[in-house]
C-alpha positions as CSV (number, residue, x, y, z in Angstrom):
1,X,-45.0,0.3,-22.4
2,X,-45.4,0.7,-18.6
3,X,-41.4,1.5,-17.3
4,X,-40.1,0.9,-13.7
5,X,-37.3,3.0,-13.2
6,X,-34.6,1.9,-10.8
7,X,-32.6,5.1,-9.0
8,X,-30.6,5.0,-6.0
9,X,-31.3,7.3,-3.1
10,X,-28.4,7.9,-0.5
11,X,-28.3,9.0,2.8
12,X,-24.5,10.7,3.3
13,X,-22.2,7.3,3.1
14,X,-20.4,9.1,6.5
15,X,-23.9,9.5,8.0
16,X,-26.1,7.4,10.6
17,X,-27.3,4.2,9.5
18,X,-31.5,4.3,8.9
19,X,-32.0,4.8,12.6
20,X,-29.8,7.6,13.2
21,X,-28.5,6.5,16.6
22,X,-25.5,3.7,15.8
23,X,-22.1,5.1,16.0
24,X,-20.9,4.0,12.9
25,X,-17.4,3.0,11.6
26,X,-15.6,5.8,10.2
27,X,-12.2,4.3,8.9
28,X,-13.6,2.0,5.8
29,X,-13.6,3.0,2.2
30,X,-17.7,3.7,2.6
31,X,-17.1,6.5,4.8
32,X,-14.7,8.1,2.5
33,X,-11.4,7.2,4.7
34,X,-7.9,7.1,2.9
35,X,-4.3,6.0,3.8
36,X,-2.2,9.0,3.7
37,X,1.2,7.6,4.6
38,X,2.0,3.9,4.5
39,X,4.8,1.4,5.5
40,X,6.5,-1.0,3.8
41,X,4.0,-3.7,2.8
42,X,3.7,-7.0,1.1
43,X,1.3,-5.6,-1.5
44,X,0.7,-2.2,-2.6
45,X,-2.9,-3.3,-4.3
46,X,-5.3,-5.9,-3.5
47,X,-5.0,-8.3,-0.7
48,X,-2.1,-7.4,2.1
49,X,-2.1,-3.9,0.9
50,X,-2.7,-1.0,3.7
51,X,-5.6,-0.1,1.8
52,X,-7.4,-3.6,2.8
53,X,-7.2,-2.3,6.2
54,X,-10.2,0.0,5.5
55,X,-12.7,-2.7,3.4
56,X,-14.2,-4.3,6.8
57,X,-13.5,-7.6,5.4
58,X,-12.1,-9.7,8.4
59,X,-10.6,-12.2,5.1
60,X,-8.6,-9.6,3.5
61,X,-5.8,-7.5,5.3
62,X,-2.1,-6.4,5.6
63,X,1.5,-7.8,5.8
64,X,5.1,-6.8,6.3
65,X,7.2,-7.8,3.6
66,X,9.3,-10.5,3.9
67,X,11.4,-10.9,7.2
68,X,10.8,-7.1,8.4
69,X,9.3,-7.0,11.2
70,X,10.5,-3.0,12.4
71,X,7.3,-1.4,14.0
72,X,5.5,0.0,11.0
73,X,3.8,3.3,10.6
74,X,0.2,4.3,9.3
75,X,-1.4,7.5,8.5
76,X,-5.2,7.2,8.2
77,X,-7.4,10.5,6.9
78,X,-10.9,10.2,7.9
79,X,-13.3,12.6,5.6
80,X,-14.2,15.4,8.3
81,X,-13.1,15.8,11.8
82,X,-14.6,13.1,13.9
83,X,-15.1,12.2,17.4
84,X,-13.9,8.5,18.4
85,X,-15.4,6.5,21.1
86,X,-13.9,3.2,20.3
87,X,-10.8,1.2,17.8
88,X,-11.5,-2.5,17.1
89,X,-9.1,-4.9,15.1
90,X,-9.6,-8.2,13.3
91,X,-6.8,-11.1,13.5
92,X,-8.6,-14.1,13.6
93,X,-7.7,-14.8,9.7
94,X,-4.3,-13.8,9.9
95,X,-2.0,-16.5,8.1
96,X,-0.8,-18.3,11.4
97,X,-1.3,-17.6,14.9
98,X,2.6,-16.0,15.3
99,X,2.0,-13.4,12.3
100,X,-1.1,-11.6,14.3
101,X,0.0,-8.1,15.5
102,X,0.3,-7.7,19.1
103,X,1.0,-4.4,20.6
104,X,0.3,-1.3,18.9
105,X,-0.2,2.1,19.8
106,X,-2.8,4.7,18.4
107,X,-2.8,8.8,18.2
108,X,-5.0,11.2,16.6
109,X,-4.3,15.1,14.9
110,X,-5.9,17.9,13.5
111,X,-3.0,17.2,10.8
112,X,-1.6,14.7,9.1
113,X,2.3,16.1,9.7
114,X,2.3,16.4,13.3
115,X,0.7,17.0,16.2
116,X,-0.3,13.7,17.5
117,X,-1.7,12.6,20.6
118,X,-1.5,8.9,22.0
119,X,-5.3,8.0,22.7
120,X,-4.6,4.0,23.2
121,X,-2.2,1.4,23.5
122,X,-3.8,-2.0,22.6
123,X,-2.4,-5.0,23.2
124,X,-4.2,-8.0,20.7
125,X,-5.1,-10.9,20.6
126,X,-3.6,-13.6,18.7
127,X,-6.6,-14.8,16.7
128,X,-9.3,-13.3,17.2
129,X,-11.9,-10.7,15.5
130,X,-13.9,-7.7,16.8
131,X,-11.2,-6.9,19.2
132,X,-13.0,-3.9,20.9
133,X,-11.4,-1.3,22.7
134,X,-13.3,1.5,24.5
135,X,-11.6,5.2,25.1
136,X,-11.3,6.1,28.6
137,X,-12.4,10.1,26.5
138,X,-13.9,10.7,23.1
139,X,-10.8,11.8,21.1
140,X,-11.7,14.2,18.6
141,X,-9.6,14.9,15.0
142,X,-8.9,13.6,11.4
143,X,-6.3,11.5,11.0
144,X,-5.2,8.0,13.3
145,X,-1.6,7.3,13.5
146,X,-1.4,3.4,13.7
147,X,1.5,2.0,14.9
148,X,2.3,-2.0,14.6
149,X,5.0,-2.7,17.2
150,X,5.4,-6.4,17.2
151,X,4.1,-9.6,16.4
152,X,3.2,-13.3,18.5
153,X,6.4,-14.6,17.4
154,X,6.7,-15.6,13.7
155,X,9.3,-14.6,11.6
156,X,8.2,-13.5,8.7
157,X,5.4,-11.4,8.6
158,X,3.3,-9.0,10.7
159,X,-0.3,-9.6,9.8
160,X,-3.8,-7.3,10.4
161,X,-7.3,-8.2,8.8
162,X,-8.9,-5.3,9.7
163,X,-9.0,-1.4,11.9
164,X,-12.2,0.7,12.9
165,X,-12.7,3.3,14.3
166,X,-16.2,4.3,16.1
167,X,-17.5,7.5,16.7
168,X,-19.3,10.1,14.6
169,X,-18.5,13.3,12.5
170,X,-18.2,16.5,13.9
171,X,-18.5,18.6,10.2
172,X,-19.7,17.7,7.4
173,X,-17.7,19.7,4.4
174,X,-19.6,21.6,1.5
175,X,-19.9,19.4,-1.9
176,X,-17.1,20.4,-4.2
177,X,-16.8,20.1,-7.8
178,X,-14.3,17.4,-8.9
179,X,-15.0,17.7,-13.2
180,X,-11.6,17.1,-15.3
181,X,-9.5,14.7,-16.7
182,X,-7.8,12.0,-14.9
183,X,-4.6,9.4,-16.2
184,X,-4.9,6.0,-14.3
185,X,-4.2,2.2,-15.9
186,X,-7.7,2.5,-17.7
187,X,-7.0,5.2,-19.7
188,X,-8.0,8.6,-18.8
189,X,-10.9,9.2,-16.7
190,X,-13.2,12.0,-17.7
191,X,-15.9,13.1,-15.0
192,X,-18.6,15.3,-15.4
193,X,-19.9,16.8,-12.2
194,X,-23.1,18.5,-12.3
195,X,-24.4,19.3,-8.2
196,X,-24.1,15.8,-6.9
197,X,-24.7,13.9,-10.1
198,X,-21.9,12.5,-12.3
199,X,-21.6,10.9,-15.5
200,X,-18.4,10.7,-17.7
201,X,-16.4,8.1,-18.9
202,X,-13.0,6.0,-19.4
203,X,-10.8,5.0,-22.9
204,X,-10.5,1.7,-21.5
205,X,-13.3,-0.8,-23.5
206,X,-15.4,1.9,-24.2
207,X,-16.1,2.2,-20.5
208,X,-18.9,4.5,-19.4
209,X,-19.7,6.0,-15.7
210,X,-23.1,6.2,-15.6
211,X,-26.0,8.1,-13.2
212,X,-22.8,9.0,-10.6
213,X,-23.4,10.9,-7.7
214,X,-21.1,12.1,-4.8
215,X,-21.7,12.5,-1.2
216,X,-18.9,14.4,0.2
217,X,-15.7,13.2,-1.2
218,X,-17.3,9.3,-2.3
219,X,-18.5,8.9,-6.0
220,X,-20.9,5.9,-6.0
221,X,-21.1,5.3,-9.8
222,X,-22.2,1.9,-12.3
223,X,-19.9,1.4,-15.1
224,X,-20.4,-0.3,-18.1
225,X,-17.9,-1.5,-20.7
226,X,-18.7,-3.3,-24.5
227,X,-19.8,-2.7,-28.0
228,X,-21.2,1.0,-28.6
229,X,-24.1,-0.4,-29.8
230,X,-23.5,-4.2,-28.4
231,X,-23.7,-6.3,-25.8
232,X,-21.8,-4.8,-22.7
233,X,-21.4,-5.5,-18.8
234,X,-20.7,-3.5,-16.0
235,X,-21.8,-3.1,-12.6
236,X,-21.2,-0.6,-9.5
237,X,-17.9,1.3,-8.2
238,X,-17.1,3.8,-6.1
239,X,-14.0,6.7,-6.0
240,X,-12.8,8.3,-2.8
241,X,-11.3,11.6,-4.1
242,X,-8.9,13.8,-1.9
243,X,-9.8,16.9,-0.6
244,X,-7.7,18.6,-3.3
245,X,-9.7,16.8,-6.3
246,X,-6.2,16.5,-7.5
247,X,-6.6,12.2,-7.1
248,X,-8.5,9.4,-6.5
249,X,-8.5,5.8,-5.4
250,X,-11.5,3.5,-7.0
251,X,-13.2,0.2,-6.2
252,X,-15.1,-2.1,-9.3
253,X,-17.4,-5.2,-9.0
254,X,-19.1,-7.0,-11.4
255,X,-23.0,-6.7,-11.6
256,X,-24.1,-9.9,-9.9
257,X,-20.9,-10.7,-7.9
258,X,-21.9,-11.9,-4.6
259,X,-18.4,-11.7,-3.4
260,X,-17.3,-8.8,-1.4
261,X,-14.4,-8.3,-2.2
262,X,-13.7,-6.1,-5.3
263,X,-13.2,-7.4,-8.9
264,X,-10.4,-4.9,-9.4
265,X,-9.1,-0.8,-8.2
266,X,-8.1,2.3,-9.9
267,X,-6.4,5.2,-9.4
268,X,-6.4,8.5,-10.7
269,X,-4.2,11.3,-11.1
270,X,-5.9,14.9,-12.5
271,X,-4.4,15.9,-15.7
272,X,-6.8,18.5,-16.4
273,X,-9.9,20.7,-15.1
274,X,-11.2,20.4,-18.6
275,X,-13.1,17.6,-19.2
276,X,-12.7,16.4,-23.0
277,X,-14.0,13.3,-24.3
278,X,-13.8,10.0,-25.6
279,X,-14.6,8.4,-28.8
280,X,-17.8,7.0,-27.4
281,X,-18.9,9.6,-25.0
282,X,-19.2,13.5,-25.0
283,X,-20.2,15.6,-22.4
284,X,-24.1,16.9,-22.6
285,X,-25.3,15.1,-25.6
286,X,-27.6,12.7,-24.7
287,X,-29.9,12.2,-21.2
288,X,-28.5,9.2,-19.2
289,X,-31.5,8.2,-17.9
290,X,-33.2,7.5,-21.3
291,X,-30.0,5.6,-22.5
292,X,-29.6,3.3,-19.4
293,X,-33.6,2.4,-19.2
294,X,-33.4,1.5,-23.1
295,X,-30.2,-0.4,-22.9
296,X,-30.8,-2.1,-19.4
297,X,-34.0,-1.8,-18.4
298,X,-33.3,0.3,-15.3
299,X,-31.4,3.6,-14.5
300,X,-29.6,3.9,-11.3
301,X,-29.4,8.0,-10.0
302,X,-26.9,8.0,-7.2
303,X,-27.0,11.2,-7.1
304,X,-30.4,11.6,-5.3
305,X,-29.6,12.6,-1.7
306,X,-31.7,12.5,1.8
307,X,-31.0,14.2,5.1
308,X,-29.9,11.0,7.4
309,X,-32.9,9.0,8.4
310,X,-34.7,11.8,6.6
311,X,-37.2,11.7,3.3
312,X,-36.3,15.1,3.0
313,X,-34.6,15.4,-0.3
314,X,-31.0,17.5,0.2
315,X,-30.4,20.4,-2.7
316,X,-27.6,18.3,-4.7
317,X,-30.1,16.4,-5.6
318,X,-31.6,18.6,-7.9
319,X,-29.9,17.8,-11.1
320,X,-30.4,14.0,-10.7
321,X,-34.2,14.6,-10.2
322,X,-34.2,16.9,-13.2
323,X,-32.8,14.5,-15.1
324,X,-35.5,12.1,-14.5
325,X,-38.3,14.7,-15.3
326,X,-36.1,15.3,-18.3
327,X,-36.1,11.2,-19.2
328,X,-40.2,11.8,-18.3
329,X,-40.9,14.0,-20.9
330,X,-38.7,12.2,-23.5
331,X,-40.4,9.6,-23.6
332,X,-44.1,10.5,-23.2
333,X,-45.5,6.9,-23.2
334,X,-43.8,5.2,-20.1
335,X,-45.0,4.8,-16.8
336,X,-42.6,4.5,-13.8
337,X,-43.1,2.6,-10.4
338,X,-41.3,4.7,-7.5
339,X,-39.8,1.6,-5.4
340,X,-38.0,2.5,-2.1
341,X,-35.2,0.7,0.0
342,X,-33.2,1.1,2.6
343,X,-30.3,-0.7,4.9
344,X,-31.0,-3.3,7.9
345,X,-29.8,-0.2,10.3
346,X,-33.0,-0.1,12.1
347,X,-36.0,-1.9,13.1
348,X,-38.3,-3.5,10.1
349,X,-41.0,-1.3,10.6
350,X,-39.2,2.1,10.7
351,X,-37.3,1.0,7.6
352,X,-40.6,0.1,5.5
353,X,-42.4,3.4,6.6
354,X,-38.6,5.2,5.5
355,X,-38.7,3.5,2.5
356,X,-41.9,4.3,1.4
357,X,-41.6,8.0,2.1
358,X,-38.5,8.3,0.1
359,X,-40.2,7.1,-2.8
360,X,-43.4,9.4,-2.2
361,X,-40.7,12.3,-1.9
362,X,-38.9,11.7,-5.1
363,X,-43.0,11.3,-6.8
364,X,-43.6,14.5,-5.6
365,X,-40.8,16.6,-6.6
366,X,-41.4,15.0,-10.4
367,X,-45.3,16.0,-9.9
368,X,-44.3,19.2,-9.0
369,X,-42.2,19.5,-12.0
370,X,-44.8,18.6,-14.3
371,X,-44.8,15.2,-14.6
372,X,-48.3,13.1,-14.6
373,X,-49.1,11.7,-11.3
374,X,-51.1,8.5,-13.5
375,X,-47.9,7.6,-15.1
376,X,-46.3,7.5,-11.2
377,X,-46.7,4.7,-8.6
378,X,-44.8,4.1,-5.4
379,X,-43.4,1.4,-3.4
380,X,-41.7,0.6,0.2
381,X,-39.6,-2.7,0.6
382,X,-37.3,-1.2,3.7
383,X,-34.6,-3.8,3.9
384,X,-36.3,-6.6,2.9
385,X,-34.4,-6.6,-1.2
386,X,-30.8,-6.3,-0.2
387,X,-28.8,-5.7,-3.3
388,X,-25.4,-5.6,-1.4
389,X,-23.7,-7.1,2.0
390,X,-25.5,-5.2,5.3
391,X,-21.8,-6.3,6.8
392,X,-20.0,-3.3,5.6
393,X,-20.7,0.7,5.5
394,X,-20.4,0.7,1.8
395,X,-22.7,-2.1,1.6
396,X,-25.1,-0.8,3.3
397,X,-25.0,2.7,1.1
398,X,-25.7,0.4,-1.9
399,X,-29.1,-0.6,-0.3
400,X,-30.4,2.5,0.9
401,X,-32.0,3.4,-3.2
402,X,-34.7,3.9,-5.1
403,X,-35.4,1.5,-8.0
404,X,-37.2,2.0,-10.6
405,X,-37.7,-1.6,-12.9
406,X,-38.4,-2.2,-16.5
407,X,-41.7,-4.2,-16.6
């Protein structure tokens, strides 16, 4: 049987885009950004929640409750110290034209207790998106202070779609391990953190998180839920854990969903360092890769990491790769076709020749390893097979991969 495997390759969700030159956005749930203190709101999940501040989703955003219209507070962390050259704002799908914030003020910290500094003091637009507003000075720090002072005049609510903040980070923090058991909604959660790779799974549905892998503090992850041994669905997720590993907020869509926003959220408390098991899944006992190729035809490795704009494969990356030589030698008779991808970042060219080399890297290392080259093809498609919305940072991290298709 000739196999081709599908595995995603990342560059760091809170790097460059393909080119390494674009500033990117670094408040949005792809760049691993969290609300760390929130006002009132309308919702606490879901749509006019703070946390729909940070999706990049000019349709989805946040609301007062009811009739208070007192300047509200926001805390934003961003995942390393950053500098920021520009904020921008969305309004143009706020309910009606008198909910749209109007003046606001922004400040930035080395902390998210104190020590604040006013870097702008943006006055919006009604109804209107990509609301731009350059810094006089790059303002360097880790957490945004957004204050919402007033409205154009309704009511009722107080209404944003969406805040970014440009720039790029200044650090980039060491990979921690975040293994253990976590209580949440679904039943516990229990991760299984091996370099950057994780797999693991939930109580709810017999749900499974399959070929995980973390840059920094994001887990990019598909999940799976069904019979044991029956038909099952799933598709891909992500977790932004704090720096602590003590919590984590998560994001779910189903496989095929071409809406943007997700299907559902999580979140995650640690209840233990050890990780345990469930019914259905224990740590170590089978090879992931094997079991995903025989029950879907593909196996996704998100935890296969490049240097930014880079085929370069980073260290973390180790045990994913290991665990494809590992599938390799399991199952002596297939043959795998390498196939590369990458986001719309830069131009068409430099992403095919990217593309192509990330797949010729990842050959390599499973030549090296001892792995027949005959049994080993690859392929570049740059950005030309999207598999998620270009629109949005996280988006974007789900093209830049490696697939690797059953024939």
């Amino acid at each position: 049987m000739r196999i081709a495997v599908l595995c995603l390759l990342l560059m760091p969700l809170a790097a460059m885009g393909e080119g390494g030159t674009d500033e990117i956005n670094l408040l949005s749930w792809g760049a691993g950004a969290l609300v760390v203190q929130a006002p009132p709101s309308y919702s606490t999940s879901g749509n006019w929640s703070p946390n729909s501040l940070l999706d990049e989703l000019p349709s989805t955003g946040w609301a007062t409750p009811t009739g208070d219209l007192t300047p509200k507070v926001f805390v934003f962390e961003l995942a390393d110290k950053s500098e920021i050259t520009s904020l921008a704002f969305d309004t143009a799908q706020v309910e009606n034209r008198g909910r749209g914030a109007k003046d606001l003020t922004v400040e930035i910290s080395d902390r998210k207790d104190g020590g604040f500094t006013e870097i702008a003091k943006p006055s919006l637009e009604a109804v209107k998106d990509g609301q731009k507003f350059a810094l006089k000075t790059p303002a360097t720090g880790r957490y945004l202070k957004l204050t919402v002072l007033n409205n154009w005049g309704d009511d009722k609510y107080m209404e944003i779609m969406d805040f970014y903040a440009y720039g790029k980070p200044l650090v980039k923090r060491p990979l921690t391990d975040n293994s253990g058991a976590f209580s949440s909604s679904y039943g516990t959660f229990r991760v299984q953190q091996t370099g950057a790779t994780v797999d693991g799974c939930y109580e709810h549905n017999n749900g499974l998180i399959e070929s995980g892998g973390f840059d920094g503090r994001v887990l990019r992850f598909t999940w799976t839920e069904g019979e044991v041994a029956g038909p099952r669905r799933g598709g891909p997720a992500i977790m932004i854990f704090a720096d602590d590993g003590q919590s984590f907020l998560g994001y779910w869509w189903f496989a095929g969903n071409t809406d943007k926003t997700p299907s559902g959220d999580w979140v995650g408390k640690r209840i233990s360092k050890e990780i345990g098991a469930c019914p259905h899944w224990k740590p170590g006992t089978s090879n992931d890769v094997v079991q995903q190729i025989k029950s879907q035809g593909r196996a996704r490795l998100y935890g296969i990491l490049f240097d930014p704009d880079s085929d370069h494969l980073k260290d973390e990356s180790k045990p994913a790769l290991d665990a494809l030589v590992n599938a390799a030698r399991s199952e002596p008779t297939w043959k795998f076709s390498i196939e590369g991808h990458t986001d719309n970042t830069a131009t068409a060219a430099h992403n095919q020749t990217l593309s192509e080399k990330r797949a010729a890297a990842v050959k390599i290392y499973l030549v090296n390893a001892g792995v027949d080259q005959d049994r080993l093809t690859t392929r570049g498609f740059g950005a030309s097979q999207p598999v998620s919305s270009n629109d949005t940072a996280l988006g974007r991290s789900q093209n830049r991969r490696v697939e690797i298709v059953k024939n």
